[in-house]
C-alpha positions in Angstrom: 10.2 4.6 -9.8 8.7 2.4 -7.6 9.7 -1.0 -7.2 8.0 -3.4 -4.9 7.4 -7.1 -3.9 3.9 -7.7 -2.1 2.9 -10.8 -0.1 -0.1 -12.2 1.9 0.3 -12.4 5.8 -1.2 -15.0 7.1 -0.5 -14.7 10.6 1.5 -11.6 12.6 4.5 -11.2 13.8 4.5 -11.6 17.4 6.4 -8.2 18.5 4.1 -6.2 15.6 3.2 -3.7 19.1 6.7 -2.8 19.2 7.0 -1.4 15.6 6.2 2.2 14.4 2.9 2.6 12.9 0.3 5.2 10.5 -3.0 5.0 10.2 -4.0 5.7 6.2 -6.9 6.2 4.2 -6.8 6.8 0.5 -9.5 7.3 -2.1 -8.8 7.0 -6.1 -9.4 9.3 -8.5 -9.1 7.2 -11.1 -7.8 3.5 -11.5 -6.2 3.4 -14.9 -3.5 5.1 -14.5 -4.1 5.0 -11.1 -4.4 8.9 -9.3 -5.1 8.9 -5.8 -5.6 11.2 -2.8 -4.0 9.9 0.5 -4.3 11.0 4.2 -1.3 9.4 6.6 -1.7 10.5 9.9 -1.5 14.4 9.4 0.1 14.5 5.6 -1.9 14.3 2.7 -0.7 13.3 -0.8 -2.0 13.0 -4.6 -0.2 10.4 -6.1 0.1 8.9 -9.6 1.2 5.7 -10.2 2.0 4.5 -14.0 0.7 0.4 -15.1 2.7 -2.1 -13.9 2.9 -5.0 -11.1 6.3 -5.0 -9.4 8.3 -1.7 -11.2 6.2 1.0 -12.2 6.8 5.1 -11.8 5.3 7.1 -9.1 4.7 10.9 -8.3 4.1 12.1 -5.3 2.4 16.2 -4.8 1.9 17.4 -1.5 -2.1 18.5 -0.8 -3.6 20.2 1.7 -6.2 18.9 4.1 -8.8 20.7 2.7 -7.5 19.8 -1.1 -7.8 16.3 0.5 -11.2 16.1 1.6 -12.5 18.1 -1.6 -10.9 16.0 -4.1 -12.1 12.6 -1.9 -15.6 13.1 -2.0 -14.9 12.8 -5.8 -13.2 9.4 -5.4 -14.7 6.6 -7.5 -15.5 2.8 -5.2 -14.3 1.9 -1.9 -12.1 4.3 0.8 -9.2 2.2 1.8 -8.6 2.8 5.6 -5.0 0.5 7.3 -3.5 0.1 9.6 0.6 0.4 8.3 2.9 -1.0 10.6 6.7 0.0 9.5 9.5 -2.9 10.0 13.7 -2.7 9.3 14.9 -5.6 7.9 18.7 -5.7 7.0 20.0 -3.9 3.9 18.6 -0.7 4.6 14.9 -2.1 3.8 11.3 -2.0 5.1 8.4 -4.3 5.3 5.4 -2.1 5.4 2.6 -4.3 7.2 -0.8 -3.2 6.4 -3.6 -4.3 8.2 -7.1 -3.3 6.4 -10.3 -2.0 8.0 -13.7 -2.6 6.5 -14.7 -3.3 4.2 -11.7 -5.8 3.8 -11.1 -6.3 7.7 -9.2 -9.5 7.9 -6.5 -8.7 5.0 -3.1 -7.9 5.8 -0.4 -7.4 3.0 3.2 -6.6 3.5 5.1 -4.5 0.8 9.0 -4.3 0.3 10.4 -1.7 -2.1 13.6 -1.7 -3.1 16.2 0.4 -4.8 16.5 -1.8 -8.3 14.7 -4.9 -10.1 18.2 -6.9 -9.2 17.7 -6.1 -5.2 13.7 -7.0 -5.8 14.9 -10.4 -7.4 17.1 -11.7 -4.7 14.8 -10.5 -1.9 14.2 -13.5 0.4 10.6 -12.8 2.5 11.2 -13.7 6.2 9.6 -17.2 6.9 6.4 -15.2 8.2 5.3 -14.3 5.1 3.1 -16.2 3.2 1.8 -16.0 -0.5 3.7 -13.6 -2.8 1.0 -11.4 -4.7 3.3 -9.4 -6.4 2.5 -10.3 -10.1 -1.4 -10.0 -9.0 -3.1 -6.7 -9.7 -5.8 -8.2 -7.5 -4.1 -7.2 -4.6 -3.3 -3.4 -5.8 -5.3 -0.9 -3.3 -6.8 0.4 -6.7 -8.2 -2.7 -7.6 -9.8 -2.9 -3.8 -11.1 0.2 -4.2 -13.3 -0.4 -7.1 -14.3 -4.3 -6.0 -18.2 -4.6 -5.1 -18.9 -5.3 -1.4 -21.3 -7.4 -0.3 
C-alpha cells in the first residue's frame, strides 16, 4: 500500500545541494490502472499502481535494462525525466523533491509517504511547501504523461 501526500513547491529549499539525489525517467504502459516501466539511476522497475489519490496499492517487479528499454518504446504519451532529491524529516519520513525536465521543466512536487492514513492525516508540510495536490489526479506522473504538449 502506498500512502502519500503531494504538494506544489514553489520555491527550494536553500541547502537542496546538500541532499541525496536520483535521476528518473519512467514511461507508462498504461494509465488506468496505471503500469509503468521506471529507470533510477542504474535499477529499473515495472510497477503497478491500483486507482486512488492519497492510499492506493503498489507492486513493484524488478526489470532488466534491456526489459526496460523494450517495454519503453511501447509506452503510451510523454517520458517523465526528474530530478528526485531525497530529504529526512523527523519520524522516520522522507520528502522526495522532484524537479521535472521537459517537457514540464519548471514543476517541482514534493511527495511524503507514510506508514498509515492516521500518520498521512496529521502530517504538517514544512512552511516551504506550498499547494497540497494530493486529492488532484492532475498532478499524478500518469496523468503528465498522457497531457498534450504544446
Amino acid at each position: 500500500m502506498e500512502i502519500e501526500r503531494k504538494f506544489l513547491i514553489p520555491r527550494l529549499p536553500e541547502d537542496l545541494d546538500a541532499y541525496p539525489f536520483q535521476l528518473l525517467e519512467q514511461a507508462y504502459l498504461c494509465t488506468n490502472p496505471v503500469v509503468r516501466v521506471r529507470r533510477s539511476d542504474n535499477t529499473y522497475t515495472l510497477t503497478y499502481k491500483s486507482k486512488g489519490l492519497m492510499s492506493r496499492e503498489e507492486y513493484n517487479l524488478p526489470l532488466t535494462s534491456d526489459s526496460y528499454e523494450h517495454l519503453k518504446q511501447k509506452a503510451d504519451g510523454n517520458v517523465i525525466r526528474k530530478k528526485r532529491f531525497r530529504i529526512p524529516l523527523p519520524d522516520k519520513l522522507t520528502i522526495e523533491l522532484d524537479l521535472f525536465d521537459a517537457p514540464f521543466e519548471g514543476l517541482v512536487l514534493a511527495e511524503v509517504e507514510f506508514t498509515s492514513e492516521e500518520q498521512a492525516h496529521t502530517f504538517l508540510p514544512p512552511d516551504w511547501f506550498g499547494e497540497e495536490v494530493t486529492w488532484s489526479a492532475e498532478y499524478h506522473n500518469s496523468t503528465l504523461s498522457q497531457r498534450p504538449i504544446s
